[in-house]
Legacy VTK file of the C-alpha trace (Angstrom):
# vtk DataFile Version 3.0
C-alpha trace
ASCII
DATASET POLYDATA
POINTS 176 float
26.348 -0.808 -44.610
25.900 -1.892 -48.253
23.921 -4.774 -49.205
27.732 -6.794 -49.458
28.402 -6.835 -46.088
24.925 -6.880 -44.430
24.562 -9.953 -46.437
27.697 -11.115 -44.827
26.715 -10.046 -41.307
23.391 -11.760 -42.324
24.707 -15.034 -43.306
27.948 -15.481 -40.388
24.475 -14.521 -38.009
22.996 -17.223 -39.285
26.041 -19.622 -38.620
26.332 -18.235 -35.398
22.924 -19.291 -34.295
23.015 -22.940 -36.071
26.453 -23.518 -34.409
25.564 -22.638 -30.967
22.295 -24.821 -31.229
24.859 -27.570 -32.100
26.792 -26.847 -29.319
29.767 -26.436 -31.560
30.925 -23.586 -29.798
34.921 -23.344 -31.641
33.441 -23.117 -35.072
30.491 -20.694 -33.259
33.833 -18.573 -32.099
35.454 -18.605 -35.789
32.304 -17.478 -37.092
31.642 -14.620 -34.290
35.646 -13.420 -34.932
34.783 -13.394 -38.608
31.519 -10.791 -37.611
33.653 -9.043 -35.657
36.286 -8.626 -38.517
33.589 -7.535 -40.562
32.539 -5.007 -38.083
36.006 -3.732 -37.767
36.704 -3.179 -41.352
33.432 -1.271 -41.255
34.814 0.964 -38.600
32.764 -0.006 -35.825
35.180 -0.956 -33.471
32.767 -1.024 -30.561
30.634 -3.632 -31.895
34.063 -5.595 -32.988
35.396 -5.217 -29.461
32.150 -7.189 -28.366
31.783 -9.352 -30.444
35.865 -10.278 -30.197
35.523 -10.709 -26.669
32.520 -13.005 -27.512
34.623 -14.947 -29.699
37.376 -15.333 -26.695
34.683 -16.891 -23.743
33.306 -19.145 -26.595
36.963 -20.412 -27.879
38.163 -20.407 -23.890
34.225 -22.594 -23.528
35.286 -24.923 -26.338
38.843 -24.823 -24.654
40.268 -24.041 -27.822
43.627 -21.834 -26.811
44.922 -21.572 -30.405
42.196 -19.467 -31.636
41.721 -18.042 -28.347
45.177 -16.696 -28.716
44.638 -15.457 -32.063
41.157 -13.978 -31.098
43.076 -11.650 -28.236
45.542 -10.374 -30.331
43.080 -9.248 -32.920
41.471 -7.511 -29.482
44.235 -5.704 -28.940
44.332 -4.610 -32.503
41.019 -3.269 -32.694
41.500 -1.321 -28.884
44.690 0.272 -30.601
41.883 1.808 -32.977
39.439 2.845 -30.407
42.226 4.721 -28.782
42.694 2.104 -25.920
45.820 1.557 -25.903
46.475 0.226 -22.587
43.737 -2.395 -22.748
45.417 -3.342 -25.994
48.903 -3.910 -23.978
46.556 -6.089 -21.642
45.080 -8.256 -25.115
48.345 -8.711 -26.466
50.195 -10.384 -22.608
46.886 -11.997 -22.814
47.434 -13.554 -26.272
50.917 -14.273 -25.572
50.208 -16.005 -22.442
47.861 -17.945 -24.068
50.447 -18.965 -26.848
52.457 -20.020 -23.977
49.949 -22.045 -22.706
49.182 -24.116 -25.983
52.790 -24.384 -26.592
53.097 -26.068 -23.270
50.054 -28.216 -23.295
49.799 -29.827 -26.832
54.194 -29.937 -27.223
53.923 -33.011 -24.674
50.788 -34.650 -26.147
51.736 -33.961 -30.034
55.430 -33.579 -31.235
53.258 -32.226 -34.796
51.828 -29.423 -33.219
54.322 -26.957 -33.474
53.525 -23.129 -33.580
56.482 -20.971 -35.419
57.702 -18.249 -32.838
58.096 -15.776 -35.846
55.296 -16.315 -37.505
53.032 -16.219 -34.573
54.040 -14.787 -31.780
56.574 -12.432 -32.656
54.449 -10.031 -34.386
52.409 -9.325 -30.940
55.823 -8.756 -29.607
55.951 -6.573 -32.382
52.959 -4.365 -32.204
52.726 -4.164 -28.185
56.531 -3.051 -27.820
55.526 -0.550 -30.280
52.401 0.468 -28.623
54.603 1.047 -25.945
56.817 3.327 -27.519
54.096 5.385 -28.383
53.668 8.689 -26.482
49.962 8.164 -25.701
50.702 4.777 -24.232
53.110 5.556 -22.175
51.039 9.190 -20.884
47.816 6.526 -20.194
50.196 4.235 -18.347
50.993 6.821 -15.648
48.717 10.185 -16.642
49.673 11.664 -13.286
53.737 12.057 -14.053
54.853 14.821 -16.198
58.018 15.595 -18.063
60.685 13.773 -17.330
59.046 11.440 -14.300
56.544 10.072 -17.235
60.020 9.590 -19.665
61.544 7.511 -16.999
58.242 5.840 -16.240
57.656 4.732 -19.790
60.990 3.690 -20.272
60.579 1.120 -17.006
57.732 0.227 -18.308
58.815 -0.509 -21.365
61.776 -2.540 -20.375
59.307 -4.565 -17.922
57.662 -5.074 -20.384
60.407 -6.536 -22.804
61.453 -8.319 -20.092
58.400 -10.022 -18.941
57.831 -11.145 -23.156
61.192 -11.788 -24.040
63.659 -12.645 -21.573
60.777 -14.893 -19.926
60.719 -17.228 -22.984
63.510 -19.860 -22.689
62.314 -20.946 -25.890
63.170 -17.698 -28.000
64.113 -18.112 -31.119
63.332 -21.797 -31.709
59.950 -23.295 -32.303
57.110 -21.608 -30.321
LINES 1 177
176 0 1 2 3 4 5 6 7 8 9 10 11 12 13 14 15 16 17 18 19 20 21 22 23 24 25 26 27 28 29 30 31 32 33 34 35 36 37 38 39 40 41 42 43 44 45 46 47 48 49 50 51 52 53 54 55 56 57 58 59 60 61 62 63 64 65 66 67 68 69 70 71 72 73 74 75 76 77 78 79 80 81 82 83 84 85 86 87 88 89 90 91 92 93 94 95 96 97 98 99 100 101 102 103 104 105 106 107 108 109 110 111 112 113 114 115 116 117 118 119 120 121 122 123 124 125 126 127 128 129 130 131 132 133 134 135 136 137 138 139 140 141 142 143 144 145 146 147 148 149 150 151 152 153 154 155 156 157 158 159 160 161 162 163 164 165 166 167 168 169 170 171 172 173 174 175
């Protein structure tokens, strides 16, 4: 670590602590996502994974689902570069049900609060169907099937899993 981004880790520390003796525990979150970012781009993706599911029990604490959300699908980004891929599958239905949830909860109370479906949600579509199509994925999903048990395997799983993201939205395609 350079003297850049130990500063950085030094100063979002800092926040951190000040935050949490405010009890401000969304903007502690924000802060601990932004260490964690910093950690990733660093290449330590254990400490990011931490610290990212720190960032989730604080947001879910301040019962902030937006950046909870958020927070899981940048989980399942940095398990796709540990070479997790299946706990990545389980971020990214966790960030989409999440999604759901906020869509559902602030639509009623606030006709403003409107999240775009292709700006936000789509891409975690996105990256977990590919995940999915990715050899590796689909030998962790069932390592004990071979040839073409483990083709026909991935390929149900992959089309439960399309189906359980796509075809379980009735709001595809409009706003999320």
């Amino acid at each position: 670590m350079g003297d850049r981004p130990h500063d950085l880790a030094t100063g979002l520390s800092a926040g951190i602590v000040d935050r949490r003796d405010l009890g401000d525990h969304r903007t502690q979150a924000q802060l601990v996502s932004e260490l964690a970012q910093l950690y990733g781009d660093l290449g330590n993706f254990t400490a990011a994974i931490e610290l990212t599911h720190n960032a989730i029990a604080l947001a879910n604490q301040a019962q902030a689902m937006d950046i909870a959300a958020i927070y899981h699908h940048h989980l399942g980004r940095w398990l796709i570069q540990a070479h997790r891929p299946m706990e990545a599958l389980d971020a990214y239905r966790q960030a989409i049900g999440q999604f759901r949830s906020f869509r559902q909860a602030y639509a009623l109370s606030d006709s403003n609060t409107q999240l775009s479906f292709q700006t936000t949600v789509e891409p975690i579509y996105r990256e977990a169907i590919g995940l999915l199509l990715q050899p590796q994925a689909s030998q962790d999903a069932n390592p004990r099937s071979t040839g073409s048990t483990r083709s026909a395997a991935s390929g149900r799983d992959r089309q439960l899993f399309s189906r359980q993201l796509f075809n379980q939205s009735p709001d595809r395609g409009r706003q999320y």
